[in-house]
N, C-alpha and C positions, 0 to 999 in steps of 0.2 A: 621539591626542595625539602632537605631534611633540616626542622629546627633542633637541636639542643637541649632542653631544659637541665638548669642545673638544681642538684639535689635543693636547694637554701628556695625554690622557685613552691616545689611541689609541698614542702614543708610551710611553707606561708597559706597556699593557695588549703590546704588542708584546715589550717589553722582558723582562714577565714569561712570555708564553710561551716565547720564545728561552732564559728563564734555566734553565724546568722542564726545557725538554729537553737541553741542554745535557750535564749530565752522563751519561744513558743511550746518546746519540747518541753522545759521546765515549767510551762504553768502545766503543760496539760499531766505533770508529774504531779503540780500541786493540785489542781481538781479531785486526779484519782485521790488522792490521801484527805481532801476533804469529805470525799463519798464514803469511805473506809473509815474517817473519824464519826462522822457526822451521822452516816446513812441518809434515811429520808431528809432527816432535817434539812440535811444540805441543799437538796431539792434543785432549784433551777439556775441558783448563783453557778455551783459546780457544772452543770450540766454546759452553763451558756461558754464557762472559763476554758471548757475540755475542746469544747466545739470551734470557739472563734482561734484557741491556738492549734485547733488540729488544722485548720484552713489554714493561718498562716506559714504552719510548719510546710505544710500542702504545694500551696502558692510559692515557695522560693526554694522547693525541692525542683519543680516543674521549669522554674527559672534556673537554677544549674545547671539541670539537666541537658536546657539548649545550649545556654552560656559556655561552661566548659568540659560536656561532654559529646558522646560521638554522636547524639540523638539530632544536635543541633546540624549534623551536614547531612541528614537525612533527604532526600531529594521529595518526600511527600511536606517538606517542612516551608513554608511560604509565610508571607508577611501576614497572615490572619493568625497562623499560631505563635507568631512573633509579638505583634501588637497585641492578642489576647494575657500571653503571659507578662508582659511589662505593663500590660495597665492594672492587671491585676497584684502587681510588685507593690505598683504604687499607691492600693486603696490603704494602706494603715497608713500612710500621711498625709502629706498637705501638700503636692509635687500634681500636679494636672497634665495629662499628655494628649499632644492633638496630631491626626492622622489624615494627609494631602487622600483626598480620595481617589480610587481608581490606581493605586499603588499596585496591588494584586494583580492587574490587567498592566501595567508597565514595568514590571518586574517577576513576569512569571516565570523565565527560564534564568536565573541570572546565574554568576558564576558558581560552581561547590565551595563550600564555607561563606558567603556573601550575609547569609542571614543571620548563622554563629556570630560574625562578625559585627552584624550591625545591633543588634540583641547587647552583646558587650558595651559597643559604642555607647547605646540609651543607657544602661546602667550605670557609665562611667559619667556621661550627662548628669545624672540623678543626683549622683556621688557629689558633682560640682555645685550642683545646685544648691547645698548647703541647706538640705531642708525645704525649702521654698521656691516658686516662680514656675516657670511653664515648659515643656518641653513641643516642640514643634519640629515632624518627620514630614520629610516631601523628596519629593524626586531630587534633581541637581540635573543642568539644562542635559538634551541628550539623551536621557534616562540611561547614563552613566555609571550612576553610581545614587546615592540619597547624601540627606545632608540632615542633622540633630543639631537643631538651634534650640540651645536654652538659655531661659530671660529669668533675671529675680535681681532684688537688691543685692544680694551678698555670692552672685555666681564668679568662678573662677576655680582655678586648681589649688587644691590643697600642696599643701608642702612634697616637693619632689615626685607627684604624679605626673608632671607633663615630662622631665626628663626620663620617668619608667616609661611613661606612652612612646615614648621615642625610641626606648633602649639604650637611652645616655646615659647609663646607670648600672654595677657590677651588682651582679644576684645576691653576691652577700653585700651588701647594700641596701639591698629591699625592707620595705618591712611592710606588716600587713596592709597598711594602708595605698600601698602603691603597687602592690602587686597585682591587683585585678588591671591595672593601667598598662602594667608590663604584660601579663598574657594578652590582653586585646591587641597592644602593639605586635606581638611574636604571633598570633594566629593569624592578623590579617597577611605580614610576611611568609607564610606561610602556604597559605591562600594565593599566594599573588596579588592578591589588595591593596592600595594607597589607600591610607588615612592620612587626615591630613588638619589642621585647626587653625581658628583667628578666634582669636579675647578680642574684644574690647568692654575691659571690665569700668570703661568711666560710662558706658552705654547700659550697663548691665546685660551684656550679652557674650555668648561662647558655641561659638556653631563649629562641629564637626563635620568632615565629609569623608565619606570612605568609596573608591571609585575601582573601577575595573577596565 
């Protein structure tokens, strides 16, 4: 199946990587120009400022890379470099992710794109989660497909991401905030993947599944 993207898609999607890195990239800009002002003096402030944002810039280069490039249909790519790279997403906040064990053993052969897909899914999870509450991946009965249930006081979709998740929504319409919603919708289509979601935000809960 050939998807589409329209130019207003890839111009977001550019936008929003440039925005993520932006801040780790400029400290480790302002480190160097501390060691360059400072020299020694600077000493280990600099040293530690260059370090924790060379890692984050690190950590969410490693998550696009599966997220929305070609590395993620890689057939040596499995749910261990999936869950390594989204827990690692999530050490600079307060977002906790818990992993049904023996995943790796009932999803070893699954469909091409399956894990691009579901990598997407946790981060658009993450994105719900408003900061806060717990992320929980497990199979779905079958071993069909998996399912991303996230729990917190304040989970739900932000403004006009579930109708991008969908495609209910024209590209020039987009804006950065909804378009990681819209490419996860258009790759699992892509894919041959159902996704598919139930809120129930008076529970505090928003569980995804994406099935094959």
């Amino acid at each position: 199946m050939t998807i589409e993207f329209h130019p207003r898609v890839l111009e977001l999607m550019a936008s929003r990587i440039c925005h993520d890195l932006v801040s780790p990239v400029g400290a480790i800009n302002n480190g160097v120009e501390l060691l360059q002002e400072m020299g020694a003096d600077a000493g280990d402030e600099a040293m530690l400022l260059i370090a924790s944002s060379a890692l984050q810039a690190s950590i969410r280069l490693k998550c696009f890379r599966l997220a929305y490039g070609a590395a993620g249909t890689d057939r040596n790519i499995g749910i261990a470099e999936v869950k390594d790279a989204f827990t690692d997403w999530l050490k600079a906040g307060h977002i906790q992710a818990e992993f049904e064990p023996n995943l790796g053993v009932k999803f070893s052969m699954p469909p091409r794109g399956f894990f691009k897909c579901l990598l997407n899914i946790m981060i658009l999870a993450e994105e719900c989660s408003r900061g806060e509450g717990k992320i929980f991946i497990s199979a779905i009965e079958g071993n069909k497909g998996m399912k991303v249930l996230t729990t917190g006081h304040h989970v739900g979709f932000r403004d006009g991401t579930e109708a991008a998740l969908k495609g209910d929504i024209s590209p020039d319409d987009l804006d950065p905030r909804g378009v990681h919603a819209y490419l996860t919708g258009k790759f699992a289509e892509y894919f041959g993947l159902k996704i598919s979601h139930q809120a129930q935000p008076d529970f505090g809960r928003l569980e995804f599944q994406i099935s094959f």
